[in-house]
C-alpha positions in Angstrom: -13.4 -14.4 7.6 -15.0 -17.8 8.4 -15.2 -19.0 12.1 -12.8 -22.0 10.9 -10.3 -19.6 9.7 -10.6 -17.1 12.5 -9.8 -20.1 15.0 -6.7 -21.3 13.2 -5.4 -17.8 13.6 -5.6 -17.2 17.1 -3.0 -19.7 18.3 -0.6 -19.0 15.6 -1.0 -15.4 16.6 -0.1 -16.8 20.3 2.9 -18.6 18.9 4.5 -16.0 17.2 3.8 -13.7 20.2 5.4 -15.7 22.7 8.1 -16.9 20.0 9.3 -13.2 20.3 9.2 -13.0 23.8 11.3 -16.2 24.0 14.1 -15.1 21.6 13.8 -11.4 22.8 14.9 -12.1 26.7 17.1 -14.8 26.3 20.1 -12.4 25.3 19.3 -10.4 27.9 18.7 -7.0 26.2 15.8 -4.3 26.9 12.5 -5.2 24.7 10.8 -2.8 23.6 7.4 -2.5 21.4 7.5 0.5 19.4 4.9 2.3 16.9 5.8 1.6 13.1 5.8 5.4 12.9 8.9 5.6 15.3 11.1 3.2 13.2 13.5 5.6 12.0 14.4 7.5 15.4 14.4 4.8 17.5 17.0 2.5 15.1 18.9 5.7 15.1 19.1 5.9 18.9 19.2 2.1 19.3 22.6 2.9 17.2 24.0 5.4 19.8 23.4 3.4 22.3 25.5 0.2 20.9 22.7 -1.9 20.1 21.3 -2.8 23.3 17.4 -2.9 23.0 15.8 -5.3 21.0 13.1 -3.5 19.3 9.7 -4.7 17.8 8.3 -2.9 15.5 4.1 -2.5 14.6 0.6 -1.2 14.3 0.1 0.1 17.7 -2.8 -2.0 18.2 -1.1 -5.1 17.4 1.4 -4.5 19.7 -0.9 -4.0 22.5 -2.4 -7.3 21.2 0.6 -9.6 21.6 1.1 -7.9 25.5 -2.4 -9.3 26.2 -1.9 -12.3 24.4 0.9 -13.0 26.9 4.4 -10.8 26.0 6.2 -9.0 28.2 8.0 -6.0 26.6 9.9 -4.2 29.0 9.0 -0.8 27.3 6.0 0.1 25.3 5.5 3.0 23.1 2.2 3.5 21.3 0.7 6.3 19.0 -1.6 7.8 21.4 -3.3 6.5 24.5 -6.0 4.1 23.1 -3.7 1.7 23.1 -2.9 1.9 26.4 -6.1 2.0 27.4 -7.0 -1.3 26.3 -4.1 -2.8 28.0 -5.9 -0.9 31.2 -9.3 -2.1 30.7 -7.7 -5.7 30.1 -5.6 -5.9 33.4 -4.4 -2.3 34.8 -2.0 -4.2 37.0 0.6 -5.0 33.7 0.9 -0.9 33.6 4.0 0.0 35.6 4.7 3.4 34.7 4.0 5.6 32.1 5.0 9.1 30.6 4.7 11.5 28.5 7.0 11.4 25.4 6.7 12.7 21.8 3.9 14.9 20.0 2.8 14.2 16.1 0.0 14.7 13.6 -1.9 13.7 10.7 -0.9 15.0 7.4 -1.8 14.3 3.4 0.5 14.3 1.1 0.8 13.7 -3.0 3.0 13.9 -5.5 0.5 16.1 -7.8 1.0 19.4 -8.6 -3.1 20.6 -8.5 -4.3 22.7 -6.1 -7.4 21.4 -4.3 -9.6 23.7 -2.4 -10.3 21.0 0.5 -10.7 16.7 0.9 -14.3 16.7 -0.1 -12.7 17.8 -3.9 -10.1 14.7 -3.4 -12.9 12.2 -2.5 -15.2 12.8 -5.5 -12.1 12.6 -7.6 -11.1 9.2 -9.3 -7.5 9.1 -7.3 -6.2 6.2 -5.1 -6.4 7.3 -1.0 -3.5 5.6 0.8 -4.7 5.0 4.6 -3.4 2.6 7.2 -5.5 0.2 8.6 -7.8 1.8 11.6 -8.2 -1.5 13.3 -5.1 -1.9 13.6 -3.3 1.2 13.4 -3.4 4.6 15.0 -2.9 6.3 12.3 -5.9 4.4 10.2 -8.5 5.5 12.7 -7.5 8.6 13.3 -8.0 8.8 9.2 -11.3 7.6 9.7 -12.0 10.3 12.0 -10.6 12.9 9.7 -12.9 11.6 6.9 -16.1 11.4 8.9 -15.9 14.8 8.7 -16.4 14.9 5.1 -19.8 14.3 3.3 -18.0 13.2 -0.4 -15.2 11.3 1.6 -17.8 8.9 3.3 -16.8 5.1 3.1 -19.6 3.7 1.4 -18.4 6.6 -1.5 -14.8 6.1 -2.0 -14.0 2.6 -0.8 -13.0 1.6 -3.9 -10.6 4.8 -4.1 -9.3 3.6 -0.4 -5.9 1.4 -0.5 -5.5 0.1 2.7 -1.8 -0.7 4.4 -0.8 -2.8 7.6 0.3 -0.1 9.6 2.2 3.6 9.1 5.4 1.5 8.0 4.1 -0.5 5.0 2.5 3.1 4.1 5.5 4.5 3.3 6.9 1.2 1.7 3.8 1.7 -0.7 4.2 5.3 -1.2 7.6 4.6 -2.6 6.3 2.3 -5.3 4.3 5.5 -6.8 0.8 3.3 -7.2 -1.2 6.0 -4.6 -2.5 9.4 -5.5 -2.6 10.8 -2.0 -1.8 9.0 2.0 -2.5 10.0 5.2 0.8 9.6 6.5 2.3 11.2 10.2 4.0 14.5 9.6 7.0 12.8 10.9 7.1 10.6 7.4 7.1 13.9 5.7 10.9 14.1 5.5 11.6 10.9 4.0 8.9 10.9 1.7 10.0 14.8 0.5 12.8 12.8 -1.2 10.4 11.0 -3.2 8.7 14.1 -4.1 6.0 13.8 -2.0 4.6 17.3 0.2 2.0 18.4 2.2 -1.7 19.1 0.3 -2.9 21.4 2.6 -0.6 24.0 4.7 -3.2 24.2 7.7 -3.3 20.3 8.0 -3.5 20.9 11.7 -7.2 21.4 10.9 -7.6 18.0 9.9 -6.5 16.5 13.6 -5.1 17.9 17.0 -1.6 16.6 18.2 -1.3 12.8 19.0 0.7 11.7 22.0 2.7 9.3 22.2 3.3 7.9 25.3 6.1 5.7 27.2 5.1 3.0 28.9 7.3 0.8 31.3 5.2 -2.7 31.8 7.5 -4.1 34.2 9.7 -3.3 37.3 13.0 -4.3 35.8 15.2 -6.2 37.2 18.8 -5.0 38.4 20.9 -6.3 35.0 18.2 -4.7 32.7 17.8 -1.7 35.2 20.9 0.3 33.9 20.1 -0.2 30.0 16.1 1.2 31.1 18.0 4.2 33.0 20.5 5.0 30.4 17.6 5.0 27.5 14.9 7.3 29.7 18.4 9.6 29.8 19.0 9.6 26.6 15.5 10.6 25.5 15.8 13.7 26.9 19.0 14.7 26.1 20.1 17.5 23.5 20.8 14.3 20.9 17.8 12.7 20.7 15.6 15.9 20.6 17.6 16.7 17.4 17.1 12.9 16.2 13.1 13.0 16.9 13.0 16.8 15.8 15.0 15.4 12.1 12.1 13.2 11.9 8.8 15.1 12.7 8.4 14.7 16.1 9.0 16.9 19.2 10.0 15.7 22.7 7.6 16.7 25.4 9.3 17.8 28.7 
């Protein structure tokens, strides 16, 4: 990207940041910035709960970009704790209070029927690779990571192979269009994307990567009108119904 270009982006970024946080807290509702991966739980609980957050959804990293840009979610949930982290090496201060909350992983998937006796075989194969993207997505670099691990599935190898997505949400949008061979995906995309006759390549896919943690993160003392909403949602995570919504979807509450 030129310098031009990259300079006509940045305060359009700003705008549409701050847009959001305009529109967002003039009804008077809890924000929250939520991992793309977390879409379908958290519109289900938004549900039970009669509509009362107003929910942004995104690559966890460009979440955390718009909070240093200048928003002010009231709750932040990321895809692990890099996220966070750059928020705390930015200014530690904006960090309220934070928690631990669900537990997911890193799976691949495909619609073929071959057996393949591990990811190097895939990489020197002429198929498609589905990843998100790991600059600005969780789930894209801990992809990389997996792949580094590979001699055949090095980048400079299989780019061409590699078809790159926004974030874990526009993953799955592709996946449903049937143009990718295999995806990285969370396992918590693995129900949805069973219906399109999608499943798991590999049984001990916990070898690829250890258990991400996602973490809840309040960024502001609310105030007294937004302090009920905040209460009743933290309650509600834990309770019986939720577990069974995240649990539906892959994920598993952490006490």
């Amino acid at each position: 990207m030129s310098i031009k270009k990259k300079y006509f982006y940045i305060p359009v970024i700003m705008f549409l940041a701050l847009f959001f946080l305009t529109c967002s807290k003039s009804d008077n509702r809890l924000v929250l910035f939520v991992a793309a991966s977390l879409y379908a739980p958290f519109q289900e609980i938004n549900n039970e709960l009669g509509g009362k957050l107003a929910i942004d959804y995104g690559g966890s990293q460009a979440l955390v970009n718009k909070v240093i840009l200048g928003a002010e979610p009231d709750v932040l949930v990321t895809a692990g704790y890099d996220p966070i982290r750059r928020i705390k090496e930015f200014d530690e201060s904006l960090i309220y209070r934070e928690y631990d909350f669900l537990e997911n992983s890193v799976v691949l998937v495909s619609k073929k029927e071959d057996k393949f006796e591990g990811l190097d075989q895939i990489c020197l194969g002429d198929f498609t690779i589905g990843i998100a993207d790991p600059d600005i997505a969780p789930l894209g670099k801990y992809t990389m990571e997996i792949m580094k691990k590979f001699v055949q599935c090095d980048l400079s190898l299989i780019r061409k192979n590699l078809k790159i997505s926004q974030n874990a949400m526009s993953l799955k949008t592709s996946l449903q269009y049937g143009h990718i061979d295999f995806a990285f995906v969370y396992r918590s995309d693995l129900y949805n994307l069973s219906t399109l006759g999608y499943k798991l390549v590999f049984k001990n896919d916990q070898l690829f990567q250890p258990i991400i943690k996602y973490p809840i993160v309040l960024l502001n003392e609310p105030d007294q009108k937004l302090e009920d909403d905040l209460n009743e949602l933290l309650m509600f995570n834990k309770s019986k119904k939720a577990k069974a919504i995240f649990l539906k979807n892959g994920f598993s509450v952490i006490d």
